[in-house]
C-alpha positions in Angstrom: 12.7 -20.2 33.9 10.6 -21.1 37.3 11.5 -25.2 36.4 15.2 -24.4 35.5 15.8 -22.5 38.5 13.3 -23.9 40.5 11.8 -19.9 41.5 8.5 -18.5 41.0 8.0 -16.5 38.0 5.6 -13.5 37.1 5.1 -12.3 33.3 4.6 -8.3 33.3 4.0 -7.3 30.2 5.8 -4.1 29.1 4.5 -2.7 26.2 6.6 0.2 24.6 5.4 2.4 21.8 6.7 5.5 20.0 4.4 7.7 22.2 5.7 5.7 25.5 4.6 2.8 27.1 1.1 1.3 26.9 -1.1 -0.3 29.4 -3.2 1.0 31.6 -1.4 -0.4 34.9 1.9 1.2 33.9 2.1 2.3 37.5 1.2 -0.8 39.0 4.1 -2.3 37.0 7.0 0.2 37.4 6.0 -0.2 41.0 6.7 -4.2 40.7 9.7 -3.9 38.7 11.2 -1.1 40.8 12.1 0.8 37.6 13.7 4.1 38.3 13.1 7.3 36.4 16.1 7.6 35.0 15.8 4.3 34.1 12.5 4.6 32.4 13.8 7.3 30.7 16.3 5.5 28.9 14.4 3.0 27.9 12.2 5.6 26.5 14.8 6.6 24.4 16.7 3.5 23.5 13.9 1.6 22.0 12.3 4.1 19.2 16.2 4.1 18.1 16.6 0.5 18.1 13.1 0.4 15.8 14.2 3.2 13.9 17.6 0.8 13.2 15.7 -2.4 12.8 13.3 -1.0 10.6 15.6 0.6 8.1 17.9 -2.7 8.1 14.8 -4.5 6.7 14.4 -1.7 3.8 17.8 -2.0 3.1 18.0 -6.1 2.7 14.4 -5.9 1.3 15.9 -3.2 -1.7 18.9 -5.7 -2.5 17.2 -8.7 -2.4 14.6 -7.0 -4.8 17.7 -5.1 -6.6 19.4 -8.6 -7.1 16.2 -10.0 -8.4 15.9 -7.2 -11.0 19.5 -8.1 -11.9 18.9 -11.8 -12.3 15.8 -10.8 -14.7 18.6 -8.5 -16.9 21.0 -11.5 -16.7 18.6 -13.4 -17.4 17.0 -11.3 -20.4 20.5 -10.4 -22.0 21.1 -14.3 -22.6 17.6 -14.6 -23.8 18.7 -11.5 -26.6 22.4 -12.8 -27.2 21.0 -16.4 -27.6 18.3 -14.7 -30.4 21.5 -12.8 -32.3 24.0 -15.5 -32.3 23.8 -16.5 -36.2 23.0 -20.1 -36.2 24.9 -23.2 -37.9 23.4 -24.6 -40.3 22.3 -28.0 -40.1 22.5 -28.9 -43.3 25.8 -28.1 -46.2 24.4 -25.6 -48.6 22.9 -26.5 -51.8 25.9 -24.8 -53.8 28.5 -27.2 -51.6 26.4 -30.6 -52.5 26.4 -29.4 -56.5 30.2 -29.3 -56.2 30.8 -32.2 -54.2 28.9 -34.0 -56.8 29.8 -32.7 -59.9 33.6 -33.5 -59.2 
C-alpha cells in the first residue's frame, strides 16, 4: 500500500482470540490505532461470532461433501449388485436349439 499510494506504512499486528486480544503491547497498540472502547468492544464481540459462523460453514460443506461421497460409494455399489443379478445372455445357442436345427 506505501508504493501504491506513495505513504508510509506500519504493520500492527492485532491478534484477537476467544479470551480477547493477545499481545503483550495491546496498550501500546490501541494507543496507535486510536481505538475507542466502544469500539474495542465491538470488535470483541463481532469476531468470536464471525468464527463461530465460519467454523460451522466448514462442518457443514465438509458433512456434504463427505455425505455425497458416501452416496457416490452406494451409487456406485448398487450398480456393482444390479450388474451381478442381471441374468446374462448366453453366448452360445443352447445345445437343445443346435440338435433341432440340425436334425431338420
Amino acid at each position: 500500500m506505501g508504493l501504491i499510494y506513495k505513504c508510509s506504512v506500519e504493520i500492527i499486528p492485532y491478534v484477537m482470540t476467544w479470551d480477547g486480544i493477545v499481545t503483550k503491547y495491546h496498550n501500546s497498540q490501541l494507543k496507535k490505532l486510536e481505538i475507542p472502547m466502544n469500539i474495542e468492544a465491538y470488535i470483541q464481540s463481532i469476531v468470536p461470532k464471525k468464527t463461530v459462523k465460519t467454523i460451522s460453514f466448514d462442518l457443514r460443506r465438509g458433512l456434504e461433501s463427505e455425505l455425497n461421497a458416501e452416496e457416490s460409494a452406494e451409487r456406485g455399489s448398487m450398480s456393482v449388485i444390479m450388474r451381478a443379478e442381471m441374468p446374462k445372455e448366453p453366448t452360445h445357442p443352447p445345445k437343445q436349439a443346435k440338435i433341432e436345427e440340425d436334425g431338420a
